[in-house]
Structure formats: structure tokens, C-alpha cells
PLY file of the C-alpha trace (Angstrom):
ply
format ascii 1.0
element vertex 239
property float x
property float y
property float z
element edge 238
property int vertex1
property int vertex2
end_header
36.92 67.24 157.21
37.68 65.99 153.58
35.87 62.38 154.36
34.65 60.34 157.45
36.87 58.27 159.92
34.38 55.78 161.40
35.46 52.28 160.67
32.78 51.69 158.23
34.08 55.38 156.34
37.71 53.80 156.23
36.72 49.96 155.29
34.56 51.42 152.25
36.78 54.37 151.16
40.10 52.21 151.14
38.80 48.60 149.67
36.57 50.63 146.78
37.77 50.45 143.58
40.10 53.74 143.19
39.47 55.28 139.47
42.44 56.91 137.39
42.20 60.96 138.22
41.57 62.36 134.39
42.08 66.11 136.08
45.29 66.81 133.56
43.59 65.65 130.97
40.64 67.82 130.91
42.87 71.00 131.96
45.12 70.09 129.58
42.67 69.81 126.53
41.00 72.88 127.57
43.82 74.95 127.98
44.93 73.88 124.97
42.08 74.22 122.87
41.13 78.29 124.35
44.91 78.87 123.81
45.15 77.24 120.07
41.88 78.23 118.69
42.19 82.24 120.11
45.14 82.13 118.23
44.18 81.45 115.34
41.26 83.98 115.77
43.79 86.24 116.98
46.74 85.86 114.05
43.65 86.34 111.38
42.62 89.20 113.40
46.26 90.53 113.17
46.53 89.93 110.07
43.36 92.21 109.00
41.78 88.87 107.03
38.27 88.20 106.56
35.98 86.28 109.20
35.09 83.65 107.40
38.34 82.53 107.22
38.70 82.48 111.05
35.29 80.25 110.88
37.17 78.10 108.56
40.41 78.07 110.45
39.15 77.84 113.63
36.44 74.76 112.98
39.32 73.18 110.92
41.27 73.22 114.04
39.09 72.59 116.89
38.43 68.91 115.13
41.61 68.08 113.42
44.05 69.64 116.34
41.22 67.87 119.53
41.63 64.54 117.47
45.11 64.53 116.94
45.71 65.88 120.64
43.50 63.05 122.02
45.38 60.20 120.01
48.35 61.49 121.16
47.13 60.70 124.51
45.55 57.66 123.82
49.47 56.73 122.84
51.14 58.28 125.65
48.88 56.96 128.13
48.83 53.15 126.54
52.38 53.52 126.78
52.04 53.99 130.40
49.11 50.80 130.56
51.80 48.66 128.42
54.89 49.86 130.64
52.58 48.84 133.61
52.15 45.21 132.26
55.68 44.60 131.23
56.67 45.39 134.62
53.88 42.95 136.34
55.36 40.25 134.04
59.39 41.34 135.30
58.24 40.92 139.00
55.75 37.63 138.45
58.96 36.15 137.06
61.20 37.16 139.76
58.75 36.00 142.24
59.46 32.67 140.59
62.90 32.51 139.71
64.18 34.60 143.05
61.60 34.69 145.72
63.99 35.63 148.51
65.38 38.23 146.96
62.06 39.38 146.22
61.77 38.79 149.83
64.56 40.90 150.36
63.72 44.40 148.22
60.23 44.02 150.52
62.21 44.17 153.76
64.39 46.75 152.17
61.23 48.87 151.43
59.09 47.82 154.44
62.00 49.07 156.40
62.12 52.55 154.68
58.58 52.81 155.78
59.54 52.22 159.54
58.54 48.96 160.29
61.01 47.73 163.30
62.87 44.25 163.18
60.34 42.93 165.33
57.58 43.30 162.97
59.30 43.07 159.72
59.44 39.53 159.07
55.91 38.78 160.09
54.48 41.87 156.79
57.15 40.42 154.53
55.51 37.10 155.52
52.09 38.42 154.98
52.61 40.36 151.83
54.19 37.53 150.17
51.11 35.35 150.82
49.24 37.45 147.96
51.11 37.67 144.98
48.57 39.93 143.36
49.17 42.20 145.93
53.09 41.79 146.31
53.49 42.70 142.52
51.20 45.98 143.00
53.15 47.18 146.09
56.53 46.68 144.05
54.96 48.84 140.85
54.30 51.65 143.58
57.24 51.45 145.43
59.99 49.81 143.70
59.16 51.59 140.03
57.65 54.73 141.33
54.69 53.82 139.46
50.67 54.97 140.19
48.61 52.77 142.13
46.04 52.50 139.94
45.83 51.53 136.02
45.58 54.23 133.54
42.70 54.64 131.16
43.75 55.04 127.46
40.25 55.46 125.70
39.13 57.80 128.68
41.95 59.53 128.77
41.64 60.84 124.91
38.07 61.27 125.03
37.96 63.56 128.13
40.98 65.68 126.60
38.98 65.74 122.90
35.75 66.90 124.45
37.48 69.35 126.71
39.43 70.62 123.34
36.37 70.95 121.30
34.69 72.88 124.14
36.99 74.96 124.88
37.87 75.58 121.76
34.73 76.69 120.11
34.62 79.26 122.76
36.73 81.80 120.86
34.55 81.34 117.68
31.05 81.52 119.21
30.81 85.23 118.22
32.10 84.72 115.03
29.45 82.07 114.01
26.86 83.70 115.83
27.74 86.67 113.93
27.27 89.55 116.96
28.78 92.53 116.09
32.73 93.32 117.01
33.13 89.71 117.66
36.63 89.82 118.27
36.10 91.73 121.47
33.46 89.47 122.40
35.90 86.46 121.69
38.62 87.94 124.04
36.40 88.19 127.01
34.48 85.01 126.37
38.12 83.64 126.19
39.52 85.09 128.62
36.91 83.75 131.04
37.37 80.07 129.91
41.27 80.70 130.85
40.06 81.73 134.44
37.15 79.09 135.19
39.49 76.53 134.12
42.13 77.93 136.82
39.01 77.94 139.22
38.34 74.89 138.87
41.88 73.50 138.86
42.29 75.19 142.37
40.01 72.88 143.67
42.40 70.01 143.50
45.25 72.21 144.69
46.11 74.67 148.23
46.36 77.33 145.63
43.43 80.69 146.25
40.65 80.29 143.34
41.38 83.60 142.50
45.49 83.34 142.15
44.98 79.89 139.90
42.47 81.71 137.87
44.63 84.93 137.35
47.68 82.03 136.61
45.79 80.22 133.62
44.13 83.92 132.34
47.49 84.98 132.14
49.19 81.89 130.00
46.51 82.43 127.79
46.77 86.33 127.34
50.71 85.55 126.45
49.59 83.24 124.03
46.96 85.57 122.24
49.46 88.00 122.53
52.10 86.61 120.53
49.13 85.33 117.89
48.14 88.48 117.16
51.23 90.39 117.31
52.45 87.74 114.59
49.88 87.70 112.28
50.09 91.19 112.64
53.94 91.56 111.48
53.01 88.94 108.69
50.02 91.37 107.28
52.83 94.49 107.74
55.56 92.64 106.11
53.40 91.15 103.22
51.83 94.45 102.50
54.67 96.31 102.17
0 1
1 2
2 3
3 4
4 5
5 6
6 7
7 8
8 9
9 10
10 11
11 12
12 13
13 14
14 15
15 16
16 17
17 18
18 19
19 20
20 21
21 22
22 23
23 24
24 25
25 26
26 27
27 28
28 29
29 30
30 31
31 32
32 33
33 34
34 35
35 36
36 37
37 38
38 39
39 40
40 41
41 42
42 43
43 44
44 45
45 46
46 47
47 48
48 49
49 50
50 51
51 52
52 53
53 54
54 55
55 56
56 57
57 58
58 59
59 60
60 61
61 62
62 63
63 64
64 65
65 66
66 67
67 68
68 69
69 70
70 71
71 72
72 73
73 74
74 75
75 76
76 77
77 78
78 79
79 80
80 81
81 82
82 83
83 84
84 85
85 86
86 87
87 88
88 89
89 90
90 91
91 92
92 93
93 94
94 95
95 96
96 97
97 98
98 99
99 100
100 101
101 102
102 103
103 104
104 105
105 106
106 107
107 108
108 109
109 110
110 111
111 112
112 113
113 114
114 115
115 116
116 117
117 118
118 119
119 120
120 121
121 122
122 123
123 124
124 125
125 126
126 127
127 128
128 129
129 130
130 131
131 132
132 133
133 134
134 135
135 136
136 137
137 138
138 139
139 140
140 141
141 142
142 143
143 144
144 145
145 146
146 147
147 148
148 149
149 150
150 151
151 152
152 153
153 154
154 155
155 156
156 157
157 158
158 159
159 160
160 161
161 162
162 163
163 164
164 165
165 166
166 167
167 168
168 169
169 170
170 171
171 172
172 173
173 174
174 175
175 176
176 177
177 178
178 179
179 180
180 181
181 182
182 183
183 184
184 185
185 186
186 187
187 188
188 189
189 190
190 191
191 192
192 193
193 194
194 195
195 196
196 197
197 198
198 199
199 200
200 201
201 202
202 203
203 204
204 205
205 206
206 207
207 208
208 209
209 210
210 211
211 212
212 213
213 214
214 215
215 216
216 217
217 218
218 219
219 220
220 221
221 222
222 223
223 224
224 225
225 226
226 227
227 228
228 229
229 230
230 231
231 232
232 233
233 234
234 235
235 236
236 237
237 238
């Protein structure tokens, strides 16, 4: 079993505070910053150029791209915080200006859950006792929203530090300076693609080995096209 069903379990699992999931975030700045920085290793590569300008490249992007991916985030998920207010304020307001139809949209929903008649009156009753409460059950249910607040500052520094280490991955062998790096940069990459599908497979039903195959493989296509670009772009300017 996942967690414990005593009383005591339940009382302390369900009344702790519940903390925003920042999962996507790391996934998505480490996949992001294997994928991005590879390529750049990998279009330079292509392109036959000289690796000191994949050191210069590649550092250039791990701290400009991370930064500019985690304040993009930081936006995106303040949006989300600032939605999240707006909407308390809508339903506090309701609350006051139309409490029974309020009243009303949690029968509706209290219904949908299958609550019979005979109980229905007494958990609208209830509910509407705590407003606190009321307002968070009509984010969840009547906007779709997530229980629980999201974290704007976490949120960007989780995806910048995944970014940056993830990202300096591909140029360890470079700046370490062991011989044929770019072989040793496709492996080392190509492992960070499938730990981070191993680990991502712990929060799904998904085999380790089929999510880690899944994110090696979005990576490859990526390197792929990289270096097959800077490739034509070395053919094409030479000729």
C-alpha cells in the first residue's frame, strides 16, 4: 500500500498542509536543457566548427536560455496564483450579493457527487458555515481549478536549476577536455534523457524502462535534427 489507513494515517495525511507538485517543472527544465544544449553541441559538431565555440555557445546558453525559461515560468505560473485570487474575490462577492444561488451551484455540484436529497441540504448547510472553505470547493469544482496554490518563485527556481544541470551535461567533456568528446557527450546525454524518463515513471503506471526509452528518444530526434542542420549549413556555406 501507497500510505496507511488507520484513523490517525487519514486525520494527518488529509488535514496536512498539501504542497504544489513541482514534478513538470523539473522534467520540463531538464528535458529542456539536455535537448537545447546537445544541440547546440550537436549543430557546431555538424557544422565541423571549433570546440571552443561549443564551450562558448553552450555556457552562453545554459545561463541565458535556464533564466529566461525560469522567468517564463515565474510568469506563467503567477498568472495562475493571480487567476486564483481574482476568482476568490468573484465568489467572496457572490457569497454576499447572492448567497442562495451560491447555495444553489453547491447543491448542483454536491448532487453530481451523489449526495441523495436526504442528505443534501444538511452539506450545503454545513459547507456554507465556512466561507473559507465554500470558496476553495467552488475554485476546484466550479472553475476546474487545483486544490492547492501554486508557487511562482519555486516554480522558476526548480526549472532553472534543473536547466543548468541538465544542461551542462552535454558540455562536461568538452570542458573537461577528454578526448573525442562528442561521443562522450552523446552517451552522457543520452543517459540524462533516460534517468529523467526513470524517474518520471515513478509518478506515472508507465514501466521505468518504456518512460526512459520515451524521453531517450525525444531527445535523439532533437540531436538529430541539430546536427543534421548544422551539418547542411557547413555543406551549403562551403560550397
Amino acid at each position: 500500500m501507497e500510505h496507511g489507513h488507520t484513523v490517525e494515517q487519514v486525520r494527518e495525511r488529509i488535514s496536512g498542509t498539501v504542497r504544489p507538485d513541482h514534478l513538470k517543472d523539473c522534467v520540463y527544465g531538464g528535458v529542456d536543457g539536455a535537448v537545447t544544449t546537445f544541440a547546440i553541441v550537436a549543430g557546431v559538431q555538424g557544422a565541423g566548427l571549433s570546440p571552443t565555440i561549443i564551450i562558448i555557445l553552450g555556457i552562453a546558453n545554459v545561463i541565458a536560455d535556464g533564466f529566461s525559461m525560469a522567468a517564463s515560468n515565474f510568469s506563467a505560473t503567477k498568472a495562475e496564483l493571480d487567476d486564483r485570487t481574482r476568482l476568490r474575490e468573484i465568489e467572496r462577492r457572490h457569497i454576499r450579493e447572492d448567497p442562495e444561488g451560491e447555495r444553489e451551484e453547491t447543491r448542483q455540484i454536491l448532487r453530481l457527487k451523489g449526495l441523495s436529497e436526504q442528505t443534501l441540504e444538511q452539506a450545503v448547510d454545513e459547507i456554507s458555515r465556512n466561507q473559507g472553505a465554500w470558496i476553495e470547493m467552488m475554485l476546484v469544482d466550479e472553475y476546474g481549478k487545483a486544490p492547492t496554490d501554486p508557487k511562482p518563485l519555486a516554480s522558476a527556481v526548480v526549472t532553472f536549476i534543473s536547466f543548468l544541470v541538465c544542461g551542462l551535461v552535454p558540455l562536461s567533456p568538452f570542458l573537461m577536455q577528454v578526448s573525442d568528446p562528442f561521443t562522450v557527450a552523446i552517451y552522457a546525454t543520452g543517459l540524462t534523457f533516460f534517468a529523467i524518463g526513470v524517474m518520471k515513471s515513478s509518478w506515472s503506471l508507465i514501466k521505468w524502462w518504456r518512460s526512459g526509452l520515451e524521453t531517450l528518444s525525444i531527445g535523439a530526434a532533437a540531436a538529430a535534427l541539430a546536427y543534421g542542420a548544422g551539418y547542411l549549413v557547413a555543406q551549403i556555406a562551403g560550397s
